[in-house]
C-alpha positions as CSV (number, residue, x, y, z in Angstrom):
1,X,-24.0,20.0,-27.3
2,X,-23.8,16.3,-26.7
3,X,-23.1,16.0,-30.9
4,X,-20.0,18.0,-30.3
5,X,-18.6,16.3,-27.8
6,X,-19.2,13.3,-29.4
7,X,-17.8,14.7,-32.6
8,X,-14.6,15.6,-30.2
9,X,-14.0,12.6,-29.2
10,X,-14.2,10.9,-32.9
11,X,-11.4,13.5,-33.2
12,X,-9.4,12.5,-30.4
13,X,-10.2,9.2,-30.3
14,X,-8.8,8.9,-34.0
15,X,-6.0,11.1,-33.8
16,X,-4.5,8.9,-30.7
17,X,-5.7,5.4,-32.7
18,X,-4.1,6.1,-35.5
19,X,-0.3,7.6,-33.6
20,X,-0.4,5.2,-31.3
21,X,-2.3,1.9,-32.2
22,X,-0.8,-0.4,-34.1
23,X,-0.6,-4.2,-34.3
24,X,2.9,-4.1,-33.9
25,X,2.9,-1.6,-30.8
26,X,0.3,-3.8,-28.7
27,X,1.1,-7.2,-29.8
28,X,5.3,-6.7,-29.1
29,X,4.3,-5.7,-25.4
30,X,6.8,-8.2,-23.8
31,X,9.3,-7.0,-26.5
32,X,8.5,-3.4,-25.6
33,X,9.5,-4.2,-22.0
34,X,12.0,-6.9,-22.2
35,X,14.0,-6.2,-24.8
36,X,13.3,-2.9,-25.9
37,X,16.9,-2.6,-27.1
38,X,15.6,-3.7,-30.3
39,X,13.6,-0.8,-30.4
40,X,16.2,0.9,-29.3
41,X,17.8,0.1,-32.2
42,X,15.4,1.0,-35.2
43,X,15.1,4.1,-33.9
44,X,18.5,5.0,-33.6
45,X,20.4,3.0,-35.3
46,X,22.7,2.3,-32.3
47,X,22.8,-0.7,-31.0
48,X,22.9,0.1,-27.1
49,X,22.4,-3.2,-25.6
50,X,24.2,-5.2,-27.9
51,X,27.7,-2.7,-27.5
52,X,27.2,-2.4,-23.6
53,X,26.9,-6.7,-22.8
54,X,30.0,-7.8,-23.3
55,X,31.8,-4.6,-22.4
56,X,29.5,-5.5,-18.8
57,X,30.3,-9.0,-19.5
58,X,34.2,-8.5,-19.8
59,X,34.2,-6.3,-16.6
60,X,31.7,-8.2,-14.6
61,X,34.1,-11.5,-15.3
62,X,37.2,-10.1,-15.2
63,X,36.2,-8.5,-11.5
64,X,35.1,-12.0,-10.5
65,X,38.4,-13.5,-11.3
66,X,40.1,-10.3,-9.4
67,X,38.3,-11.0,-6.7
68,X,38.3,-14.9,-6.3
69,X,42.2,-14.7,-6.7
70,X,42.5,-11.9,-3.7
71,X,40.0,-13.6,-1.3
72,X,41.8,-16.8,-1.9
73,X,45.3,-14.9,-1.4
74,X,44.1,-13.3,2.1
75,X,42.9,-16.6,3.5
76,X,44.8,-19.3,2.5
77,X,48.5,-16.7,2.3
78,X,48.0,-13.4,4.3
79,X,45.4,-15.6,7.0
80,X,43.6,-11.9,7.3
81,X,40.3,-13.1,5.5
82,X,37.5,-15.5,6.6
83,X,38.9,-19.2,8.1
84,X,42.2,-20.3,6.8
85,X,41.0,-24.1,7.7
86,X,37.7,-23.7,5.6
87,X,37.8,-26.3,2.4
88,X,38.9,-24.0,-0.3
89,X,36.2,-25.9,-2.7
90,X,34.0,-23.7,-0.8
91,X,35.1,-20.7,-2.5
92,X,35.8,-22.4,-5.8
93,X,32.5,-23.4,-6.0
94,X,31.1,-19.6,-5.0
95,X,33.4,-18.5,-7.8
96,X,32.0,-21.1,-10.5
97,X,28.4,-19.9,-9.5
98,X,29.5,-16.5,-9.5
99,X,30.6,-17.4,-13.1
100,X,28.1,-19.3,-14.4
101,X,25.5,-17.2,-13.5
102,X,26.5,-14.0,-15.3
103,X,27.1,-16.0,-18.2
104,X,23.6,-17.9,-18.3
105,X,21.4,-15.2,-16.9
106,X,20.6,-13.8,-20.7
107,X,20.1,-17.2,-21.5
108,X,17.5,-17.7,-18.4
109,X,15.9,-14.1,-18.6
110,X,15.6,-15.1,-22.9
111,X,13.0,-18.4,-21.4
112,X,11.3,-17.0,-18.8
113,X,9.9,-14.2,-21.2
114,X,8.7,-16.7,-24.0
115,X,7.0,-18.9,-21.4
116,X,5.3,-15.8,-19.7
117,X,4.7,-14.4,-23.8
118,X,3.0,-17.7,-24.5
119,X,0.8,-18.1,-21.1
120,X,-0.8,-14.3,-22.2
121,X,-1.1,-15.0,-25.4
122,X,-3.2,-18.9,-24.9
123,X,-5.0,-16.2,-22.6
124,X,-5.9,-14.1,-25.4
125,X,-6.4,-16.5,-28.0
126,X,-9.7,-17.4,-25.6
127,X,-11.1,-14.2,-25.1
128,X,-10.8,-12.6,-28.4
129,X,-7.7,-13.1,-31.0
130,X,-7.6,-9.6,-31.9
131,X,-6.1,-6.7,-30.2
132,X,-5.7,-4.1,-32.7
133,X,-8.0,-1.0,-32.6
134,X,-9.3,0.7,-35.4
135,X,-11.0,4.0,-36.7
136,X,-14.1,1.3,-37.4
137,X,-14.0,0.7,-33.6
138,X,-13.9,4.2,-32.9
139,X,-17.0,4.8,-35.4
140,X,-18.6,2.0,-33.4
141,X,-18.3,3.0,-30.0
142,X,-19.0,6.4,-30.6
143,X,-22.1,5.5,-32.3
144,X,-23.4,4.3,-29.0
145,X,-23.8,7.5,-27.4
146,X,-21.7,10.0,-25.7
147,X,-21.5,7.4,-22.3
148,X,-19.5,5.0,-24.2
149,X,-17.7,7.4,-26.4
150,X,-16.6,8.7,-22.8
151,X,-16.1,5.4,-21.7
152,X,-13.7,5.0,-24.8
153,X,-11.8,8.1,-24.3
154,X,-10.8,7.0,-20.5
155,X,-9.8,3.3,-21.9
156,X,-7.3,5.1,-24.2
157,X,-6.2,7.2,-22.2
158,X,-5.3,4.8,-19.9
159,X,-3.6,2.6,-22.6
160,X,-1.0,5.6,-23.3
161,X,-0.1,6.0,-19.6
162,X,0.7,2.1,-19.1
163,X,2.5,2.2,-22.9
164,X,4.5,5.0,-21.7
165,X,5.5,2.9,-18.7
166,X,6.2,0.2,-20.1
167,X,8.8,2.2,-22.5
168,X,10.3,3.2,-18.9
169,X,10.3,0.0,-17.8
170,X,12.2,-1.5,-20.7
171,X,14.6,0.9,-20.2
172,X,15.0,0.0,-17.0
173,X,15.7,-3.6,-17.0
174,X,18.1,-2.9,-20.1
175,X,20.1,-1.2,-17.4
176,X,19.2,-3.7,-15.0
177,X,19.8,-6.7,-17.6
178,X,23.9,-5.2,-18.5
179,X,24.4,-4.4,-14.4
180,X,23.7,-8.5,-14.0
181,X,27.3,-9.7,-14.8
182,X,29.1,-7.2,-12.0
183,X,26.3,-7.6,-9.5
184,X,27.2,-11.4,-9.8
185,X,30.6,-10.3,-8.3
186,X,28.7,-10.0,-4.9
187,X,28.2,-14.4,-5.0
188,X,31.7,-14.8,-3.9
189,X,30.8,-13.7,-0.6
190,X,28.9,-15.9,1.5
191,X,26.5,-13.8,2.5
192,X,26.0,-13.2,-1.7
193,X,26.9,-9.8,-1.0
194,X,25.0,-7.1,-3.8
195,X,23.9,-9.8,-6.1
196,X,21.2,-10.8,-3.3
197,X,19.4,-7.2,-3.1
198,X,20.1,-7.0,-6.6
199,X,18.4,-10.1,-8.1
200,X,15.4,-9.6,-5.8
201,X,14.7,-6.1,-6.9
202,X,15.1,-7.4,-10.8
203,X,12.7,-10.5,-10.3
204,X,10.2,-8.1,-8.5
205,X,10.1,-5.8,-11.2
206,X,9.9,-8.3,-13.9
207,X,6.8,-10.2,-11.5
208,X,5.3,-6.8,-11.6
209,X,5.4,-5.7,-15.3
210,X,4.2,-9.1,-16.5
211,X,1.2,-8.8,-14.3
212,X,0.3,-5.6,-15.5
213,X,1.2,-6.5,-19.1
214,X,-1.4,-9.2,-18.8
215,X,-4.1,-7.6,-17.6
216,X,-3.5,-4.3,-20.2
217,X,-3.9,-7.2,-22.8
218,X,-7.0,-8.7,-21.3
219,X,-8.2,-5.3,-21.4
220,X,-7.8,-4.9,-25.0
221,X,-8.9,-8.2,-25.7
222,X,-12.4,-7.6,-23.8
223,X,-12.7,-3.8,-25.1
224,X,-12.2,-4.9,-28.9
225,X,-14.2,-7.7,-28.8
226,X,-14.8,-7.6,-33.1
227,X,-17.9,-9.8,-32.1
228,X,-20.0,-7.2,-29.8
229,X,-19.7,-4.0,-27.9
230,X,-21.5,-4.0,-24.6
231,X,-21.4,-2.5,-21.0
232,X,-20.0,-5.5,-20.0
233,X,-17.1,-5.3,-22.4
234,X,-16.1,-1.7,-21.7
235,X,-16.4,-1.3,-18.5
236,X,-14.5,-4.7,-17.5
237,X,-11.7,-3.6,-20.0
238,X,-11.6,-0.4,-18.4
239,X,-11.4,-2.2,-15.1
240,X,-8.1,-4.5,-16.5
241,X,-6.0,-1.1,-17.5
242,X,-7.0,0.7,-14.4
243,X,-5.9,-2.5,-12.2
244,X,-2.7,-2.6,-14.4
245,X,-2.1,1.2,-13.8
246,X,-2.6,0.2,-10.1
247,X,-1.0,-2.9,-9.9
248,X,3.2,-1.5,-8.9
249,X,1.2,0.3,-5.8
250,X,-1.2,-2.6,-4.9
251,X,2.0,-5.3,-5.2
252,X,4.3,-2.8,-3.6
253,X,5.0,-4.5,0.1
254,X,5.4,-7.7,-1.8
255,X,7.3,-7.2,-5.2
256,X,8.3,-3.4,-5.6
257,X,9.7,-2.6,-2.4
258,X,10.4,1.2,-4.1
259,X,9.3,4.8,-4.0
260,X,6.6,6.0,-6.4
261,X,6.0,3.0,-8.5
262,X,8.6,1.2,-8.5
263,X,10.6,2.5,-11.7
264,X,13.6,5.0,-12.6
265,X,14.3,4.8,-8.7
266,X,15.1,1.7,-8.6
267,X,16.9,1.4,-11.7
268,X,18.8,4.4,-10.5
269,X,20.1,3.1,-6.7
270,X,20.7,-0.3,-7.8
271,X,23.1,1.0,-10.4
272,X,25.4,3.2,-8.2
273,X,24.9,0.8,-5.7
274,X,26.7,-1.6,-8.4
275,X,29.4,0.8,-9.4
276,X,30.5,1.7,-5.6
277,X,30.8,-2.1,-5.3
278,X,32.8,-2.6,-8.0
279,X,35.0,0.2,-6.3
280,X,35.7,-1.0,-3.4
281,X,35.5,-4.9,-4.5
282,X,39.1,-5.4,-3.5
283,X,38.9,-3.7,0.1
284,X,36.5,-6.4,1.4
């Protein structure tokens, strides 16, 4: 009995290696996430992200301008908008932020992800520099008895459920990423209007998904150590991707303020929240 359930999970266990493991699929993590319109891409052909920026760019500008000209129209002409005595550098300088941000958030999104890529990966490099899996490291946890082979079932299985996130997630803050330039409309107020509720909920997602991209790459680095396969390894690893798994729920009150874990929700609310701004930009 216990041979065919260890002869089972050789099957399963190679089947989901060789579909799903690659060196390319779990060292490109942060690419996965944060710019998955390059995947996008390749499996397309389309180029979604880089045909939706500037059309969100040209809108997102062009509503800034709208707006800063009609704001400064009903205060300083009409006198039926905010303080008619209030420096207008105030609202020029609203408007230049308003400006400047939307054009150098890529630009400061682009940095962020290399530094948070390069902390991981100086992480790694002292645990164990690989973090590809094999059919040899199949054969040799398997070979161990059926408690590891189960042991390496559950750490798999895991893996596909955070790389299936993480494909979510990258679709998300695409959406999130070409929504930037009109959300930025909302600095002209001075209460930052959208762009406040809109920035936070971006920068607590991001928080989030590098946390749990770090520890799903600890894990691997601990589970595949090429050097030696012990309790300790596998059941710590399993430990990192079940705390990954957990983490959107555990850093919820803090940094995912959302229902369920924090995903398509969010992505969801904030965008029609976005587009009924946009629509009624000119009534405020």
């Amino acid at each position: 009995m216990t041979f065919i359930l260890i002869s089972l999970i050789v099957a399963l266990l190679g089947g989901i290696v060789t579909l799903f493991f690659s060196s390319e699929m779990v060292g490109e993590l942060y690419t996965t996430v944060f710019d998955c319109g390059q995947y996008l891409t390749t499996v397309s052909g389309v180029e979604f992200f880089s045909l939706l920026m500037p059309v969100s760019y040209g809108v997102g500008i062009s509503l800034i301008i709208l707006k800063f000209l009609k704001k400064a129209f009903d205060i300083y002409v009409l006198w039926t908008d905010g303080d008619p005595d209030a420096d207008p550098f105030l609202l020029l300088t609203n408007f230049v932020r308003a400006v400047g941000t939307a054009l150098v958030f890529q630009w400061l999104y682009g940095l962020f992800v290399d530094i948070c890529r390069e902390i991981t990966d100086s992480i790694i490099s002292n645990i164990n520099d690989s973090t590809d899996m094999t059919t040899e490291w199949v054969t040799a946890i398997t070979s161990l008895g059926i408690v590891p082979a189960i042991a390496g079932l559950i750490f798999v299985i895991c893996w596909l459920i955070l790389y299936f996130s993480f494909m979510a997630r990258g679709i998300e803050m695409m959406v999130m990423q070409i929504g930037v330039p009109l959300a930025c409309v909302g600095l002209l107020d001075n209460d930052k209007g959208v762009f406040r509720a809109y920035i936070n909920q971006f920068v607590k997602a991001f928080v989030t998904t590098i946390v749990q991209i770090m520890l799903c790459k600890i894990g691997l680095s601990l589970m595949l150590n090429a050097t030696i396969i012990t309790a300790s390894n596998i059941f710590w690893g399993i430990a990192c991707m079940i705390a990954a798994i957990s983490m959107p729920k555990v850093l919820r009150e803090f940094l995912v303020p959302t229902s369920g874990d924090g995903r398509i929700t969010a992505a969801v609310s904030q965008t029609v929240h976005i587009a009924s701004m946009a629509k009624s930009v000119f009534t405020k």
